[in-house]
ROSE-4610 file (N, C-alpha, C; in Angstrom, 1 decimal, always signed):
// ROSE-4610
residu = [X/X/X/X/X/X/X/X/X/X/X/X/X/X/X/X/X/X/X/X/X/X/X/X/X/X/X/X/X/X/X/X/X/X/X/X/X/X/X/X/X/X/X/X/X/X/X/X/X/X/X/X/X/X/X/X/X/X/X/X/X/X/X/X/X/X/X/X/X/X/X/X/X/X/X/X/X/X/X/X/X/X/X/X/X/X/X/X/X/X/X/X/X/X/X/X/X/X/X/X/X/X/X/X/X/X/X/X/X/X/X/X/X/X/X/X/X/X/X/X/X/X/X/X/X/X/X/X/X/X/X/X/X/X/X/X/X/X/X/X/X/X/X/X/X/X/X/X/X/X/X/X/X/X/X/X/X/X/X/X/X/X/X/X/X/X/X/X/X/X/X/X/X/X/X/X/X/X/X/X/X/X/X/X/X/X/X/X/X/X/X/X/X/X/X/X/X/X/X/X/X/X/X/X/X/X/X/X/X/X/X/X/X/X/X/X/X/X/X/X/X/X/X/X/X/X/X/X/X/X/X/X/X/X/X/X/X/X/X/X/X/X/X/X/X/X/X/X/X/X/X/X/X/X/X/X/X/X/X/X/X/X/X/X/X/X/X/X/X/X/X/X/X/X/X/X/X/X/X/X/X/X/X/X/X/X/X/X/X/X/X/X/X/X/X/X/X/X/X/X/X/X/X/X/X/X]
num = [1/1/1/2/2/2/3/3/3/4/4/4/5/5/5/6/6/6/7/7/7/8/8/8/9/9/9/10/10/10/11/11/11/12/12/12/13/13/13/14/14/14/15/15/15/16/16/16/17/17/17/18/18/18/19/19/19/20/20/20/21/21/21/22/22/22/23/23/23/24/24/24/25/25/25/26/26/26/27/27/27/28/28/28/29/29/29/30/30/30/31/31/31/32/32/32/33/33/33/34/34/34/35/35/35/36/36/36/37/37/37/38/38/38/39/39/39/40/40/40/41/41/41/42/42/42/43/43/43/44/44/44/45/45/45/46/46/46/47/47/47/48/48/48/49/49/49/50/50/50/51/51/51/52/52/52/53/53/53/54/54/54/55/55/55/56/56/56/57/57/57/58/58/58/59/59/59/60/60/60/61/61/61/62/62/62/63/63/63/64/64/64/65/65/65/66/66/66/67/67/67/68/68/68/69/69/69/70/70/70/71/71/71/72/72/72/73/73/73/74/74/74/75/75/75/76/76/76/77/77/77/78/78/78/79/79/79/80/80/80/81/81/81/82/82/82/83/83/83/84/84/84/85/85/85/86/86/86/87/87/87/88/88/88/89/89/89/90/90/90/91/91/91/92/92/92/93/93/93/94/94/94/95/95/95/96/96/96/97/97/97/98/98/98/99/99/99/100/100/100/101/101/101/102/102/102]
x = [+14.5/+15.9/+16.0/+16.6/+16.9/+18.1/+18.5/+18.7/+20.2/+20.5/+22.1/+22.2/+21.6/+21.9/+22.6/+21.0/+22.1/+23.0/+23.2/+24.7/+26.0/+25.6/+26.8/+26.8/+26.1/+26.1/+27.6/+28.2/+29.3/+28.8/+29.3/+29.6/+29.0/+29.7/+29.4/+28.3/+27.3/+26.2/+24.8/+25.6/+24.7/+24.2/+26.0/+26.0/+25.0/+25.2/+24.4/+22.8/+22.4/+21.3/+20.4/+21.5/+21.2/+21.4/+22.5/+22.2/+20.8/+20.8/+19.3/+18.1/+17.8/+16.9/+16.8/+18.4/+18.2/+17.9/+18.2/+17.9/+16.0/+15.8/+14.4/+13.1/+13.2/+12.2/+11.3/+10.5/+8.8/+8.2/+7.1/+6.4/+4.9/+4.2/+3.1/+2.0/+2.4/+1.8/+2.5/+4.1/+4.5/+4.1/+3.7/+3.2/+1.7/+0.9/-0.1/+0.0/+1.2/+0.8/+1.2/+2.4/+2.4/+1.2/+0.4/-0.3/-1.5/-1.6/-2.4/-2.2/-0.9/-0.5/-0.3/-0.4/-0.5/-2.5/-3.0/-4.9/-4.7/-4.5/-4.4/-4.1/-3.2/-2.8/-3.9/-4.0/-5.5/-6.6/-6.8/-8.2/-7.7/-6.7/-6.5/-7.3/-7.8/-8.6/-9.9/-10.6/-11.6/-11.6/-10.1/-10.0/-10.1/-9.1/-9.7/-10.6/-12.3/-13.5/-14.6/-14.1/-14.9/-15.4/-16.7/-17.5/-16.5/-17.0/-16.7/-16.7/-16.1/-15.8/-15.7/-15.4/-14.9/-13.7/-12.9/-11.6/-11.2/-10.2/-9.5/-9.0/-9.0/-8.5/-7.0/-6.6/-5.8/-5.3/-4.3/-3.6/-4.4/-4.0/-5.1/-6.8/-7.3/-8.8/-8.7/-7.9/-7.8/-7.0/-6.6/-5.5/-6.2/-6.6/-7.2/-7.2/-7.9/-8.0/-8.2/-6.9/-7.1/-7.8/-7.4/-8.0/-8.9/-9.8/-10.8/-12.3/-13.7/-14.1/-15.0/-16.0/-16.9/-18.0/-18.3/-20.1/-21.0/-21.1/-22.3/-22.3/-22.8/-23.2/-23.4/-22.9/-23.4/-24.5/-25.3/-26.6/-27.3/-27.7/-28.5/-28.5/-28.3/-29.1/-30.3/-30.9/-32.3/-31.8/-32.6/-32.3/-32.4/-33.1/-32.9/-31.4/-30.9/-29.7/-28.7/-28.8/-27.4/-28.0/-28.8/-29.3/-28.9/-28.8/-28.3/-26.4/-26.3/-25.0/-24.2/-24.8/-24.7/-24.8/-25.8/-25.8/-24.5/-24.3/-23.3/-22.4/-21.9/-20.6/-20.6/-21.4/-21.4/-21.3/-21.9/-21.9/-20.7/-19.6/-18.4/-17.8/-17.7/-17.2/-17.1/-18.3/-18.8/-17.8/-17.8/-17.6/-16.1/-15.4/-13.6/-13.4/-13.8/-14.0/-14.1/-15.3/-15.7/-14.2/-13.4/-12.1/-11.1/-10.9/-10.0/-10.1/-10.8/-11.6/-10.8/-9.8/-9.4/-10.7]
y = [+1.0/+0.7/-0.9/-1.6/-2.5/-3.4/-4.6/-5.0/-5.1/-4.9/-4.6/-3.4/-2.9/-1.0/-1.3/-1.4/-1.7/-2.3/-3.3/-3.6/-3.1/-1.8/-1.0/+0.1/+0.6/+1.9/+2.1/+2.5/+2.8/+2.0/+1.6/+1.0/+2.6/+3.8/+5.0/+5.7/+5.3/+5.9/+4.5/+3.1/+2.7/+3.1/+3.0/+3.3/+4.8/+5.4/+7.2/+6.5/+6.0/+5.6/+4.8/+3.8/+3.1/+3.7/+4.9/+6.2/+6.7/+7.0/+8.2/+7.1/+6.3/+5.4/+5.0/+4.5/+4.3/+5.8/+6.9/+8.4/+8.8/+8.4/+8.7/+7.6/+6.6/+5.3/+6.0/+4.8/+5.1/+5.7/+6.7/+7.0/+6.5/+6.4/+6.3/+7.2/+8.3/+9.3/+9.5/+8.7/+8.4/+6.9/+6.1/+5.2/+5.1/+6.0/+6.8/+6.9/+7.8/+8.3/+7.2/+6.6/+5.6/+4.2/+4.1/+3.6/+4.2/+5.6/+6.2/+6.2/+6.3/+5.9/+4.9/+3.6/+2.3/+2.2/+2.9/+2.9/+3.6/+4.5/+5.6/+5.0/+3.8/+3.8/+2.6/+2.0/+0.8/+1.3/+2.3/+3.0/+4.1/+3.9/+4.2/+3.8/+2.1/+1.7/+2.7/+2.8/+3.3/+5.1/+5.5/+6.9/+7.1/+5.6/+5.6/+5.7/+5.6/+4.9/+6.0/+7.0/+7.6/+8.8/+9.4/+10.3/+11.8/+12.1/+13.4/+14.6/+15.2/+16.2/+15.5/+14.6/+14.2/+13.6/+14.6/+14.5/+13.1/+13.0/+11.5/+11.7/+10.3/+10.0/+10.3/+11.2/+11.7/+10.6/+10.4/+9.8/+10.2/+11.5/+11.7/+11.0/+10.7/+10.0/+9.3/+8.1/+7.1/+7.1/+8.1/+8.2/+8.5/+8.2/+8.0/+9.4/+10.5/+11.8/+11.4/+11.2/+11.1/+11.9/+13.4/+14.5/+15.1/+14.4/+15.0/+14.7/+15.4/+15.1/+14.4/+13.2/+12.7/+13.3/+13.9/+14.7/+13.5/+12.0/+11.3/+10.5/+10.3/+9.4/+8.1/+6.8/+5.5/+5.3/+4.8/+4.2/+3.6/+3.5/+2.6/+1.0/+0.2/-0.7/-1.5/-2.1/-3.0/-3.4/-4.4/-5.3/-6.6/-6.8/-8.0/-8.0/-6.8/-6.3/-7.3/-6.4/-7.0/-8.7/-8.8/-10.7/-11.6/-10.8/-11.5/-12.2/-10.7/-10.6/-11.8/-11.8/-12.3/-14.0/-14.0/-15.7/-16.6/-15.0/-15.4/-15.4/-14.3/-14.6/-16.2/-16.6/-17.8/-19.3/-19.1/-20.0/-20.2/-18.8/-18.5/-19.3/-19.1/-19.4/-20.8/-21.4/-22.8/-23.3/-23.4/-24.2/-23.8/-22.7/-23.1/-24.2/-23.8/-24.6/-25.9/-26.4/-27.6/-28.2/-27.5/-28.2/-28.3/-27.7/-28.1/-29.5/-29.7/-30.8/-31.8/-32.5/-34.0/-34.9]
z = [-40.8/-40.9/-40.8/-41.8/-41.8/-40.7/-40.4/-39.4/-39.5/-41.3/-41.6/-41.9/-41.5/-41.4/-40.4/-39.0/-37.7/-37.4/-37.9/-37.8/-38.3/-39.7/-40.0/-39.1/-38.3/-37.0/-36.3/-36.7/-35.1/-33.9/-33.3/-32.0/-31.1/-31.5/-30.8/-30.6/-31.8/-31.7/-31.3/-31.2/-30.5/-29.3/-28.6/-27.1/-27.1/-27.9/-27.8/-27.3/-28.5/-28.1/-27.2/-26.4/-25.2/-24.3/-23.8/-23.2/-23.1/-24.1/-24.2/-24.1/-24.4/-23.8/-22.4/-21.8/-20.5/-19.4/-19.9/-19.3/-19.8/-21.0/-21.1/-21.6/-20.5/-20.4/-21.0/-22.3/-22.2/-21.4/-20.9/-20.1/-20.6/-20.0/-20.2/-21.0/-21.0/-22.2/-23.8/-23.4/-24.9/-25.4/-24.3/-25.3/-25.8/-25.1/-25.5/-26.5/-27.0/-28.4/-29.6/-29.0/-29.9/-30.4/-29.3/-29.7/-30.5/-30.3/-31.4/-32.6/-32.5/-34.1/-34.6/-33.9/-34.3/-34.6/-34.1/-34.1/-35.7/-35.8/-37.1/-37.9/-37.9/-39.2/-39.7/-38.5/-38.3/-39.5/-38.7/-39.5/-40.8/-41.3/-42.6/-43.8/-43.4/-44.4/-44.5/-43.1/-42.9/-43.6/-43.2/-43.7/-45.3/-46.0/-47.5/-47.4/-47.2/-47.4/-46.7/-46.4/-45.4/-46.6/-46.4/-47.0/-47.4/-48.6/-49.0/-47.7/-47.3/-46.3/-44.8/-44.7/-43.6/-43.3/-41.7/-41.6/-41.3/-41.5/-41.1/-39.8/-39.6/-38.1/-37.6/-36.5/-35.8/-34.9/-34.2/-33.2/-31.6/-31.4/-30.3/-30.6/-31.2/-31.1/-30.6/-30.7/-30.0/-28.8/-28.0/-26.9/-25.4/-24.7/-23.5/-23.1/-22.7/-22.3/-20.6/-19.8/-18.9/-17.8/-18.3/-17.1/-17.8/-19.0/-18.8/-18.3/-18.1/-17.5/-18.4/-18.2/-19.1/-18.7/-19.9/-19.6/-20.2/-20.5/-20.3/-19.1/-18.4/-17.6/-17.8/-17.1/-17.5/-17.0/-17.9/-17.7/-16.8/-15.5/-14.6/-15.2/-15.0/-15.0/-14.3/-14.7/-14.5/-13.4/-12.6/-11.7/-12.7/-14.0/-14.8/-15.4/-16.0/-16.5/-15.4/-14.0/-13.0/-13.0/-12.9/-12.5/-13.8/-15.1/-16.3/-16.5/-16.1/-15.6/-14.8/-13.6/-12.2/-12.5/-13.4/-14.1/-14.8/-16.0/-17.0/-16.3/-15.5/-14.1/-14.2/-13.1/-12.1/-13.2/-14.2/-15.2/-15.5/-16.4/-16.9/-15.6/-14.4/-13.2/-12.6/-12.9/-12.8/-13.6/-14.9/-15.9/-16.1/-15.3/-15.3/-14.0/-12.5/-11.8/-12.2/-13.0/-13.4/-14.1/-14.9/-15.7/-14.8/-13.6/-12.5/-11.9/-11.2/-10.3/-10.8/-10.3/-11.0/-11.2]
């Protein structure tokens, strides 16, 4: 809808709609979905381009499955792994510090 549509609307059915907005806020599982459909349409390119028998991308793919449970496990890491880490930390850390300092 263009922005002189909205401006030819009744006065009556704005108000309708700032009603029903202010009665049913975004929740957090509708912006869920809207952001899946902002992902979906993302990977449209990818859905042009994708192999003979395989489905395209849904809105739920990209939508956080809050209550379910994850059957992989994350990985252990090393003790070189966390100490690599722990460097790039303190470095990243150093060197904002370091631009404060008058």
């Amino acid at each position: 809808m263009s922005l002189e549509a909205v401006y030819e609307l009744p006065a009556s059915e704005i108000m309708y709609w700032h009603e029903f907005f202010d009665s049913n806020p975004m929740n957090s599982e509708r912006l869920d979905w809207i952001m899946g459909q902002n992902a979906t349409m993302i990977a449209d390119f990818r859905n042009a381009n994708r192999g003979k028998g395989k489905a395209a991308s849904t809105p739920s793919e990209f939508m956080p499955q809050y209550l379910t449970k994850s059957t992989s496990k994350p990985k252990a890491k090393t003790r070189e792994q966390k100490t690599q880490e722990a460097l790039a930390w303190a470095s990243a850390y150093n060197g904002m510090t370091k631009k404060r300092k008058p």
